[in-house]
N, C-alpha and C positions, 0 to 999 in steps of 0.2 A: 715367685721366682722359680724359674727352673732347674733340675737339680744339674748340681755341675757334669755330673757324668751322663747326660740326656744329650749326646751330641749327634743323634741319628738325622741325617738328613741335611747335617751343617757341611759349610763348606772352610776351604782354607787352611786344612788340615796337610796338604800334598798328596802326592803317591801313596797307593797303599803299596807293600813289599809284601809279598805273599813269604812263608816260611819252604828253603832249601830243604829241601830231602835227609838231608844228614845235619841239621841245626841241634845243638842240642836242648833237652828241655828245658836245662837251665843256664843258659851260657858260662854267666859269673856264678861261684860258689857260695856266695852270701843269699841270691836269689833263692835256695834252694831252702838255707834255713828260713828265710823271709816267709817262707810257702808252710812249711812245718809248724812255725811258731804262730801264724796267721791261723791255722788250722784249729791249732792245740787251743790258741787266745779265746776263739772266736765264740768258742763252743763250754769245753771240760774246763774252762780256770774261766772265764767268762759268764758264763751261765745264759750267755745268748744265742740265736741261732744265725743261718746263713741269710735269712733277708735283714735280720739285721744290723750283721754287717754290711749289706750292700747299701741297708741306710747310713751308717757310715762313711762310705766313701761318699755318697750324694751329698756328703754335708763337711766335707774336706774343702777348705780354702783353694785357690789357685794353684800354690806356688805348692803345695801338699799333694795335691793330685797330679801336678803336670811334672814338676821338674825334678822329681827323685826317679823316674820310671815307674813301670808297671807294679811291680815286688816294694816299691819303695812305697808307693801308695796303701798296698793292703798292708805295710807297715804301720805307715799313720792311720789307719783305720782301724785295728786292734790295739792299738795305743788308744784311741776314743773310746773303743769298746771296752777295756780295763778299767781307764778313768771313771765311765760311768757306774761300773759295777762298784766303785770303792775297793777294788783290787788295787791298785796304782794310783800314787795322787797326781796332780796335774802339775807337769814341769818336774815329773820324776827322771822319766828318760833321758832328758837333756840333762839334767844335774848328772845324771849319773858317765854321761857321756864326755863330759868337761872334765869328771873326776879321771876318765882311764886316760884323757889327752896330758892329764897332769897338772891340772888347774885344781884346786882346793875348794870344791862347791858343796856349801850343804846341802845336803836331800831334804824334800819335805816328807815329813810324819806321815806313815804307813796312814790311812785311813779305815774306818769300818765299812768293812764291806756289805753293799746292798746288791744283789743280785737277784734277779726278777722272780717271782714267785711263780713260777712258768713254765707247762713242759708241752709239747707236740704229744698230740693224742696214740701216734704211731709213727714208723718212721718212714725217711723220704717226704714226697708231698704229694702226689696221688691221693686224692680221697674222694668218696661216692658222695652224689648230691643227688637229695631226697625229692627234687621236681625234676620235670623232662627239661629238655633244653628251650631256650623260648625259641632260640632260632634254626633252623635247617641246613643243609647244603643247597645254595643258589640263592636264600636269601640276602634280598640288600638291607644294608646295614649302615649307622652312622654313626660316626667314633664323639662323646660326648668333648667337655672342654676339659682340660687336666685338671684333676682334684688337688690338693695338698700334698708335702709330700709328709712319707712314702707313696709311691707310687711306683706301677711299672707301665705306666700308658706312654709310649712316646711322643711329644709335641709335637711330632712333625704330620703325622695322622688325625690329631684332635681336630675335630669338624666337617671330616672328609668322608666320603661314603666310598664304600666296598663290596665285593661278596663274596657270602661265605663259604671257602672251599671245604672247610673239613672239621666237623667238630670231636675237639680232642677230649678226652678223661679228665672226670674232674677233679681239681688243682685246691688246693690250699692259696687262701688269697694273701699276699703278698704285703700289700697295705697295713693289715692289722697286725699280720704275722710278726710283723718287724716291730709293732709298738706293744707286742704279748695282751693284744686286744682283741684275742681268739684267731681260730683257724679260718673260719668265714669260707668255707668249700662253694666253690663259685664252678660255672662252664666256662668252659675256654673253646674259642673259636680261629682257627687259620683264618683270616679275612686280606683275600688279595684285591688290592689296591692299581687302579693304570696310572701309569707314569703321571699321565697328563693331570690327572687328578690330582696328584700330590704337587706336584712342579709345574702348573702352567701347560698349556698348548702348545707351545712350543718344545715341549721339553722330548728327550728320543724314547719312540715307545720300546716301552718294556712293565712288566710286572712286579709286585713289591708284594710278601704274602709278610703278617703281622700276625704273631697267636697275641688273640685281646681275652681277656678275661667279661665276663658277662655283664658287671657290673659299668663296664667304660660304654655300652653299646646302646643302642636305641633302633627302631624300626624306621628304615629311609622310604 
């Protein structure tokens, strides 16, 4: 199944609204804690890192992902990421949310905490990989079928052939990163896509460029 936040390429969504010149970054003031506490969770009281949390959010319900908003989502996403670590038990935050509305809820019992025995070799995610790249600029290329998740391959390229504009520095993969199943330093390639390729022959031309990681790719 595809993860919930793989919506590249879907439609049904509306208009996009680009952001006004003077917006600010965080409209409403809870937003802002939302962004801080998400930060702090994710990582230093968490013991996890930024893929995964975004494995996290891929694994957030509907109505958790879509209808608290943006902020409200990488809420319930560091709420999964506490639970898991045995920071927070499950149905902490709602108990404790019931208790300040004035409702008499018990909490459940603090749990022992397991937090992953796991750190990043260095920081950010830039890291050298010890083979050449297999492929070049202007090779074609073809994006395999999506793996499990984690992943960062989008479904809407999986099976589709491209070429590669531009190979970027090698990246920390993603996939394993998020299950602390090593760093796995993979090539990552810009591979731009025609329109018609992705959308049918009919569809208005134009370009689509995708950084894939080395692992999702194959010689077309």
């Amino acid at each position: 199944m595809p993860a919930i936040a793989d919506l590249g390429g879907t439609d049904g969504w509306g208009p996009v609204h680009p952001p006004t010149p003077d917006e600010p970054v965080f409209p409403e003031t809870w937003e802002g804690r939302a962004f801080a506490l998400a930060v702090l969770g994710m990582g230093r009281i968490s013991g996890r890192n930024l893929d995964a949390f975004r494995y996290a959010l891929d694994r957030l319900d509907h109505h958790a992902y879509f209808a608290e908003g943006y902020y409200g989502r990488w809420l319930n996403a560091v709420e999964l990421m506490l639970v898991e670590s045995g920071i927070i038990a499950a149905d902490a935050v709602d108990a404790r949310a019931h208790t300040l509305e004035g409702a008499q809820v018990e909490e459940p019992p603090a749990p022992e905490p397991t937090k992953p025995d796991y750190a990043a070799t260095g920081p950010g995610s830039l890291r050298e990989v010890d083979t050449p790249p297999r492929f070049g600029v202007g090779d074609r290329v073809r994006v395999g079928e999506v793996p499990p998740a984690p992943t960062k391959l989008p479904r809407y390229v999986s099976g589709h052939v491209g070429v590669v504009e531009v190979v970027q520095p090698g990246h920390l993969l993603p996939d394993t990163h998020a299950l602390f199943q090593g760093e796995n330093p993979q090539h990552v390639y810009t591979v731009r896509f025609d329109s018609r390729e992705l959308y049918g022959a009919d569809a208005e031309p134009f370009a689509v460029t995708v950084d894939l990681f080395d692992r999702y790719l194959e010689k077309a």
